[in-house]
Each structure stands twice: as structure tokens, then as C-alpha cells.
N, C-alpha and C positions, 0 to 999 in steps of 0.2 A: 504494500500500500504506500511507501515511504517515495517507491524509486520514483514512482510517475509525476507526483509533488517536487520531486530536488529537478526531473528534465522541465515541470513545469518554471519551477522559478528561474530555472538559467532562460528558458525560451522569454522568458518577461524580462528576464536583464538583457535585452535586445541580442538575444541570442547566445549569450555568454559563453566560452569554450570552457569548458572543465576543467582546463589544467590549468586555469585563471583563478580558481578556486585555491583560496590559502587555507582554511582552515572549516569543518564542519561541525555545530555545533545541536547535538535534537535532546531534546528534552521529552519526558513519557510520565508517568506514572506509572509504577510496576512493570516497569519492563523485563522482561526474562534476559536471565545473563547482563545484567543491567542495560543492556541496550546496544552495547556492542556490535555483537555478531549480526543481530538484524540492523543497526545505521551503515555498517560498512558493506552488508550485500546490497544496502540502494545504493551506497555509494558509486559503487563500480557497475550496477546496473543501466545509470545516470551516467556513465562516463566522462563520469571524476577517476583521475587516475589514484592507484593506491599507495600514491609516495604522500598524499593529503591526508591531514592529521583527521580523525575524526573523532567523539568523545562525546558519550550520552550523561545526560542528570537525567537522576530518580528522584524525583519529588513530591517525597508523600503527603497526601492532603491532609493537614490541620483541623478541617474541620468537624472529623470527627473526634475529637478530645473530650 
């Protein structure tokens, strides 16, 4: 679900090439394996090449305290 969002938003950064991409940042809520394994398979799905740093936050909601 992730890859087709990251080719959207380069296609909206007037076509951005991926290896113009310095750094990727996704944020989830419980994500499995923190998020990793699944931001870096859109990563490269999106063709961003895999020398780009990627690195998910898990942030758990407060609001049930």
C-alpha cells in the first residue's frame, strides 16, 4: 500500500527521480518489525535506490491512558 503513495508523491514533485531522494522518513502505528522491512520494500518498489537511508517511528496513541 506504501509503494504506490512514495511513486505518487515523486510524480507530484514534478516528476522527481528517486535517486534525488536523500532521506525517507514513515511513521505507522504498530507496525510489524517496526516498520522497516515493509518502508524499505516501497522503497525500492518506488524506485528509490537502496543506498537511501530509510527509518520508520512507532507511535503509540496516548489516548488510551
Amino acid at each position: 500500500m506504501l509503494a504506490p503513495i512514495m511513486k505518487d508523491v515523486l510524480k507530484k514533485a514534478n516528476n522527481l527521480d528517486g535517486k534525488l531522494v536523500e532521506e525517507i522518513c514513515i511513521g505507522n502505528v504498530l507496525q510489524p518489525g517496526a516498520g522497516c522491512t515493509s518502508s524499505r520494500m516501497a522503497q525500492l518498489l518506488a524506485d528509490i535506490p537502496y543506498t537511501t537511508p530509510v527509518y520508520g517511528v512507532n507511535r503509540l496513541c496516548s489516548s488510551g491512558l
